[in-house]
C-alpha positions as CSV (number, residue, x, y, z in Angstrom):
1,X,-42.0,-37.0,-49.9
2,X,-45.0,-35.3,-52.0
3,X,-48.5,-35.8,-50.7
4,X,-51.7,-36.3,-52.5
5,X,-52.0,-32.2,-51.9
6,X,-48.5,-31.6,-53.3
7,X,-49.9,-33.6,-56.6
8,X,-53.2,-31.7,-56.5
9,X,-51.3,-28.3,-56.4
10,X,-48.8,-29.2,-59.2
11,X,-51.7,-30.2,-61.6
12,X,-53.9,-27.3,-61.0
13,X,-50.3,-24.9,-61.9
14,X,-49.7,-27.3,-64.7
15,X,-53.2,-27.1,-66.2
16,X,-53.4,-23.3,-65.7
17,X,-50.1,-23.1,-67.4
18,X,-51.4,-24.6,-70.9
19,X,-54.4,-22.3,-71.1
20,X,-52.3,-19.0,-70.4
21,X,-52.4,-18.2,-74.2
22,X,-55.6,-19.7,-75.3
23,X,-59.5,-18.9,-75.2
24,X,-61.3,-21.9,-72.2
25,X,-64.8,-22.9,-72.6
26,X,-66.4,-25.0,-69.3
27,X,-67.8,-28.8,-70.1
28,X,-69.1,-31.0,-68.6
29,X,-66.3,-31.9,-65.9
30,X,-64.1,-30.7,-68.4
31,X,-62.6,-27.8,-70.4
32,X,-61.7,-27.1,-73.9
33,X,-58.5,-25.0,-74.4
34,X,-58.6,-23.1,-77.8
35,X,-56.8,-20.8,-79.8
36,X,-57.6,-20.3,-83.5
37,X,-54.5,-18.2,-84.1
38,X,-52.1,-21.2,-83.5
39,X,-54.2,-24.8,-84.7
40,X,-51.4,-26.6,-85.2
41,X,-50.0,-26.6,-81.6
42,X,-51.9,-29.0,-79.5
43,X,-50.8,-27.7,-76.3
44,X,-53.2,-25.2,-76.6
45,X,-55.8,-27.1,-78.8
46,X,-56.9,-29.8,-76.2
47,X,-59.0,-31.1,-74.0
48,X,-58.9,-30.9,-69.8
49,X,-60.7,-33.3,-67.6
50,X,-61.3,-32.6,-64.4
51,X,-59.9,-35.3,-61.4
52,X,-61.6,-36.7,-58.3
53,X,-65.0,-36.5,-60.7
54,X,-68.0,-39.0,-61.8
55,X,-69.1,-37.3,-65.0
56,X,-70.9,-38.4,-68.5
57,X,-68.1,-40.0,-70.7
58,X,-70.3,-39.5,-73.5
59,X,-71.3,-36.2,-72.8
60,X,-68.0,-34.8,-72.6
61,X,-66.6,-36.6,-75.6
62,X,-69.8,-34.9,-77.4
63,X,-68.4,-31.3,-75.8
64,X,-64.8,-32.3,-77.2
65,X,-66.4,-33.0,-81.0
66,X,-68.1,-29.6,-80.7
67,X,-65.9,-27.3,-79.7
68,X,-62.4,-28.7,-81.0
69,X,-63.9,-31.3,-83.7
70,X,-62.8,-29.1,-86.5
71,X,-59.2,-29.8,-86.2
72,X,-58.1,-33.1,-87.6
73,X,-56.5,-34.3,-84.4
74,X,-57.4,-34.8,-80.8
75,X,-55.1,-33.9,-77.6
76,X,-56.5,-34.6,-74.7
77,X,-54.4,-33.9,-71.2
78,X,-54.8,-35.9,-67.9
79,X,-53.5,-36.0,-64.4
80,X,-53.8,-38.3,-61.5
81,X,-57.4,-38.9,-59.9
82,X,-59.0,-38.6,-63.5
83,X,-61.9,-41.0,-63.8
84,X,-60.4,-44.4,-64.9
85,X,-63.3,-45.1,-67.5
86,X,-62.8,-41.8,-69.3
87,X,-58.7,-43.0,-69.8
88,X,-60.1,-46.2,-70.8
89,X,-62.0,-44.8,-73.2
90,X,-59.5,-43.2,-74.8
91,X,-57.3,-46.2,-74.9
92,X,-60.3,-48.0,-76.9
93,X,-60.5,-45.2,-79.2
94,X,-57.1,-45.3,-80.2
95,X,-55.9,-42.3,-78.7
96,X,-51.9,-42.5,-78.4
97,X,-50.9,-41.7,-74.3
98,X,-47.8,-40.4,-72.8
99,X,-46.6,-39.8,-69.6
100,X,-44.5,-36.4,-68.5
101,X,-42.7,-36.7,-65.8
102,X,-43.5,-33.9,-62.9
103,X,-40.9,-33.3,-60.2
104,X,-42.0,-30.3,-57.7
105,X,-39.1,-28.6,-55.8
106,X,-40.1,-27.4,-52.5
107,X,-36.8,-26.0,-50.8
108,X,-33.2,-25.0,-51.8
109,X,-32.1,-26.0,-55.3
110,X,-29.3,-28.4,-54.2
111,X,-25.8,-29.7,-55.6
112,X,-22.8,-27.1,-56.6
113,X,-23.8,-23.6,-57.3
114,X,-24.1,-22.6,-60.9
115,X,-21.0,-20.9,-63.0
116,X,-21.3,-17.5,-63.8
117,X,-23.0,-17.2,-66.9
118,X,-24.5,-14.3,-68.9
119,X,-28.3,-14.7,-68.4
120,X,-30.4,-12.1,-70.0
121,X,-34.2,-11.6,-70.1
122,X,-36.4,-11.8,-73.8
123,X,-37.3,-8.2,-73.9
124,X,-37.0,-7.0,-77.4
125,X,-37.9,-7.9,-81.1
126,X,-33.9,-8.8,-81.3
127,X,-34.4,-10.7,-78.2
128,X,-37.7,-13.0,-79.4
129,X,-35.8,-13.4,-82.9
130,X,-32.6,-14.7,-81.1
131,X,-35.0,-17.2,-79.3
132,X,-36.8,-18.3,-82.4
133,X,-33.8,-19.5,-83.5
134,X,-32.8,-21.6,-81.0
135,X,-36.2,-22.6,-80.5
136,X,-35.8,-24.1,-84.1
137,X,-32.5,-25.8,-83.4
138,X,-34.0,-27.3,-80.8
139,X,-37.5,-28.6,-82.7
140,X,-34.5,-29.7,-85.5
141,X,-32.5,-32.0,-83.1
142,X,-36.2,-33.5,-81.8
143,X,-36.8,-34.5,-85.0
144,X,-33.8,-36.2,-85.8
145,X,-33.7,-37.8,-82.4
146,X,-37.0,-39.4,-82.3
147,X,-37.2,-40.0,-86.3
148,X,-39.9,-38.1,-86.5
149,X,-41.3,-34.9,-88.8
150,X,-43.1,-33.0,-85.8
151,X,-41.6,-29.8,-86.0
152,X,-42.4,-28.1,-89.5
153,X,-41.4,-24.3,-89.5
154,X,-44.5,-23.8,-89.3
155,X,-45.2,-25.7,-86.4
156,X,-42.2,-23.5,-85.2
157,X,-43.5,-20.3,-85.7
158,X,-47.1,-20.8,-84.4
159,X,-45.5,-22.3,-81.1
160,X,-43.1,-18.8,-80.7
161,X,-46.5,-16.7,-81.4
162,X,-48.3,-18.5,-78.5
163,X,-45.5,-17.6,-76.1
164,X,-45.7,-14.3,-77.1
165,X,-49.1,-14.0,-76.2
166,X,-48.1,-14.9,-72.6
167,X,-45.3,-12.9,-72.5
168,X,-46.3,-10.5,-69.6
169,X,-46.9,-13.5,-67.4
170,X,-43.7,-15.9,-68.2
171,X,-40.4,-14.6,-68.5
172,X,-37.9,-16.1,-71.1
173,X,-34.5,-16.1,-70.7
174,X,-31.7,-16.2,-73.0
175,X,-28.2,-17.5,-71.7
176,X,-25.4,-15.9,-73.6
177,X,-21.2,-16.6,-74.6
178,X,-20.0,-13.7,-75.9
179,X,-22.2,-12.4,-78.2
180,X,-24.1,-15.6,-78.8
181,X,-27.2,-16.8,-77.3
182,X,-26.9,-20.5,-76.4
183,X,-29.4,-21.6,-74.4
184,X,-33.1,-21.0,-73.0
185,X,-35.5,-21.4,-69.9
186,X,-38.8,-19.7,-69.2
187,X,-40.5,-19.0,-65.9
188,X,-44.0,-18.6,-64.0
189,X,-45.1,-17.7,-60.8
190,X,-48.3,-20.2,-61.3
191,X,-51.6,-20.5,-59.3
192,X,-51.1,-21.2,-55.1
193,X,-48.0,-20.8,-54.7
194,X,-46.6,-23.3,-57.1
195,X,-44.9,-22.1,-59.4
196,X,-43.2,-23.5,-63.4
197,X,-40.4,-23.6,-64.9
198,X,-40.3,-25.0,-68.5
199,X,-38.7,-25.3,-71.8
200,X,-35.1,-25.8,-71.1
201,X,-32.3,-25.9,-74.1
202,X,-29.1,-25.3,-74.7
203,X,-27.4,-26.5,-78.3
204,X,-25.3,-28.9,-78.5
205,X,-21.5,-27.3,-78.7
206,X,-22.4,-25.5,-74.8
207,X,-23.6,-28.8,-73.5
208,X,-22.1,-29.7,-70.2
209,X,-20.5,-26.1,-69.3
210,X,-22.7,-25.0,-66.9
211,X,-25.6,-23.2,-69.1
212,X,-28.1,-25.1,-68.2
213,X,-27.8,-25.2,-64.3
214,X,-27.6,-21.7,-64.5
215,X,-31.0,-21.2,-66.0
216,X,-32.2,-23.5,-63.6
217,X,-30.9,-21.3,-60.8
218,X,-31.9,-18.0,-62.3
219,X,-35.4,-19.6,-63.6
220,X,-36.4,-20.8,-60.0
221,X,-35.6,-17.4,-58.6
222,X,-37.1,-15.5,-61.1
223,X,-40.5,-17.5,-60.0
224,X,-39.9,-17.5,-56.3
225,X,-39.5,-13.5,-56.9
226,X,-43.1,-13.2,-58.7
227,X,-44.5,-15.5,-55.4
228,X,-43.8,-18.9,-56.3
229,X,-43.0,-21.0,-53.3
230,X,-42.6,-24.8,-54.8
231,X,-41.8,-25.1,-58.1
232,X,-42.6,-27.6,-60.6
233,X,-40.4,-28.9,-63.9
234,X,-41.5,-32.1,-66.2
235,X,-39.3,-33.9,-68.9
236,X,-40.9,-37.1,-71.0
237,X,-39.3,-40.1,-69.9
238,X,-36.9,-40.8,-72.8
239,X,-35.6,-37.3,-71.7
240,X,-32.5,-37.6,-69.5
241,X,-32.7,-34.1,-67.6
242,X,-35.3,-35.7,-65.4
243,X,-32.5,-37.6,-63.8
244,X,-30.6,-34.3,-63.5
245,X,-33.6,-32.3,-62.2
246,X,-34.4,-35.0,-59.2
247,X,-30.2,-34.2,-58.7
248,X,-31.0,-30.5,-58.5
249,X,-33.8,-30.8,-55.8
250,X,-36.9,-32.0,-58.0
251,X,-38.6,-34.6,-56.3
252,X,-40.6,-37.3,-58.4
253,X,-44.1,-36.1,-57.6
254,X,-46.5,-38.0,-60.5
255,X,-47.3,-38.6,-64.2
256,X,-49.4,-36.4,-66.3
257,X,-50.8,-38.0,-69.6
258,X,-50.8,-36.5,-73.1
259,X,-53.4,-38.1,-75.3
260,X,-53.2,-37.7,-79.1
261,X,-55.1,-39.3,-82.0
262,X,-54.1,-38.6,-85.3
263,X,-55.8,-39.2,-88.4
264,X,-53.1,-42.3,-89.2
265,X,-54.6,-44.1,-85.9
């Protein structure tokens, strides 16, 4: 069963993970993650409040307006222990929440081992171009699935550029049949011995032949190589790898909040 400290170690990985690519500037109990080059990703356009802190709401939505204010959205990330008025704030201001579900694995990965598969790291200009690709297909099916119009190419394109900026410190990986890649995963070491493993695909005609656990596998070892010793994963809770990650060894360990307020709310 996690603890409290189990929590407090996934959140500081998960937090350090979203400002790998972007420029930080210290508030108030709280940080601004920035990065001109890429404005219309919010992941690394957001707000950071810090847990188990009293602080000046006002102050710190005053440091929000000034240092992100010029975009015309707000994406503000939270994680257990955050002051209760702040969230409440942001409910009253309209801001849009919702939760991520955070499993942390802390031994074996368990069930059947994976299938042999062809898993090959993101090395090359050939390599990144294969995984913008799929990284489209997959911002494509989102869309459709959720009725939504999120994923613009361009929206595309500036999210591959951020991961290139981290490349050194997370590793992508393509799976391959043939001559075909048909899936993706990334890894990270992380911050205390937690480590992350994130952005899982694999298109549609390869679902349910193995690709995916496979990743999994390689993805977790890959971190536990670079230090890693648990190893967090999230999925949003309309997402149904969750249930297959808690299968694989991920154990429910809390929610982590995405805030957004757009200029239609």
């Amino acid at each position: 069963m996690p603890t409290a400290q189990d929590v407090g170690a996934l959140c500081r990985t998960y937090l350090a993970f979203l400002r790998l690519s972007a420029e930080v500037i210290e508030g108030p109990g709280c940080r601004a993650v920035r990065q001109d080059r890429t404005p219309l990703i919010y992941m690394v356009n957001h707000l950071q409040v810090d847990p188990g802190l009293a602080f000046d709401v006002d102050a710190v939505f005053a440091f929000f307006e000034a240092q992100l204010g010029h975009h015309d959205y707000r994406f503000v990330i939270t994680v257990p222990f955050v002051d209760p008025v702040f969230q409440a704030r942001l409910v009253e201001a309209d801001y849009r929440a919702e939760a991520v579900w955070q499993g942390l694995l802390t031994g074996p990965l368990q069930g059947p081992p994976p299938r042999d598969r062809d898993i090959r790291p993101v090395l090359t200009d050939e390599d990144w171009g294969h995984l913008d690709r799929l990284v489209r297909a997959d911002h494509v099916e989102t869309d459709e699935r959720t009725g939504r119009s999120v994923f613009t190419p361009e929206v595309t394109a500036q999210m591959q550029e951020t991961r290139r900026m981290c490349r050194d410190a997370v590793h992508f990986f393509l799976a391959w049949d043939g001559d075909e890649p048909v899936a993706y995963f990334s890894s990270w070491p992380g911050v205390g011995g937690v480590g992350m493993v994130e952005d899982l695909f694999t298109l549609p005609s390869h679902r349910g032949q193995g690709y995916a656990r496979a990743l999994i596998h390689h993805c977790v070892a890959d971190a536990r190589a670079r230090g890693a010793e648990q190893v967090l994963i999230g999925a949003f809770p309309d997402d149904t790898p969750k249930n297959a990650y808690a299968a694989m060894g991920f154990e429910s360990t809390c929610l982590t909040w995405e805030w957004l307020k757009t200029p239609e709310r």
